[in-house]
C-alpha positions in Angstrom: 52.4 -63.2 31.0 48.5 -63.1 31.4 48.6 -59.8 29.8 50.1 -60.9 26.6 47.6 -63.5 26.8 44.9 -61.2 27.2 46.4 -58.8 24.5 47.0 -61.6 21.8 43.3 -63.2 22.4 42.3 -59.6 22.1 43.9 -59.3 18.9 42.6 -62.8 17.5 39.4 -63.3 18.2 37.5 -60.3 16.1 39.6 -61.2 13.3 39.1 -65.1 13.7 35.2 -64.2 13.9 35.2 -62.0 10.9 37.0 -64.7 9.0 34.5 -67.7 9.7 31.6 -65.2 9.0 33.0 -64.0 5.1 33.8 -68.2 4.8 29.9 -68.9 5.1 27.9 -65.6 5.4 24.7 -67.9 5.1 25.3 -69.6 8.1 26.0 -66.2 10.3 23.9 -67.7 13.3 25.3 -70.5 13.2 28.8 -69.5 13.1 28.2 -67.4 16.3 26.7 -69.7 18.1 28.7 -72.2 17.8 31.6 -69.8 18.7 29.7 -69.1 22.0 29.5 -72.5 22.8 32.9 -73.5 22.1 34.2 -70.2 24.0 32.2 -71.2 27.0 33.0 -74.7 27.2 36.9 -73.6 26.6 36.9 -70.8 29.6 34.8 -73.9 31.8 37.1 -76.7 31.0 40.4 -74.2 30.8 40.0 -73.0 34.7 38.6 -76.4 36.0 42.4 -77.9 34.4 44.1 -74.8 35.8 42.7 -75.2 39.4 43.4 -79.2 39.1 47.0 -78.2 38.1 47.3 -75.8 40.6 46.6 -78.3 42.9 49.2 -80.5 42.3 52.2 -77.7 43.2 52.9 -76.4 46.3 54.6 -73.5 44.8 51.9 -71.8 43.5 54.2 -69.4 41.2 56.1 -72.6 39.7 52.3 -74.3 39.1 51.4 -70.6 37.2 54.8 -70.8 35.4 54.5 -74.7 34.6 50.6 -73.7 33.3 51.8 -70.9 31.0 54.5 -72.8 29.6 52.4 -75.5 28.3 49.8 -73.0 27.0 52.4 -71.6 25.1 53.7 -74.8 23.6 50.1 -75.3 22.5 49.8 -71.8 20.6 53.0 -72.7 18.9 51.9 -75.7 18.3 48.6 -74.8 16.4 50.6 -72.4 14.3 50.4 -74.7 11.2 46.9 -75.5 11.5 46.3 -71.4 11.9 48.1 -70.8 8.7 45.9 -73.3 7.0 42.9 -72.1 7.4 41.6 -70.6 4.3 41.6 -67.1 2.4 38.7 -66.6 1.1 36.1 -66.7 -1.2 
């Protein structure tokens, strides 16, 4: 499972970059630093929730399984507002 999470963020992030970049080539610093910032402050909050989760299972496997399963939703979930997101110039 942390594989295909790895392989999907893999797959989405370069593009996703590439995308806000052509939107507003002006404002490339910005863009990236923002990204940085959000990226950080997603990895920091993201473990700190998965260690308090964690935390709360005695089953360690059923926490990881509970955790993934929710993360999941949440990609579904932000489907729509993916596919909005738009073209082009």
């Amino acid at each position: 499972m942390l594989f295909l999470s790895g392989v999907g963020i893999g797959l989405a992030s370069p593009s996703s970059n590439n995308a806000a970049i052509e939107l507003m080539p002006d404002k490339i610093a910005e863009i990236s630093g923002l990204r940085g910032m959000f990226r950080q402050t997603g990895g920091v909050v993201g473990t700190s929730l998965m260690v308090l989760s964690l935390s709360r299972f005695q089953d360690k496997v059923a926490g990881f399984h509970a955790i993934f399963l929710v993360m999941g939703v949440l990609l579904v979930v932000a489907i729509p507002f993916i596919r909005g997101v738009p073209e082009g110039r």
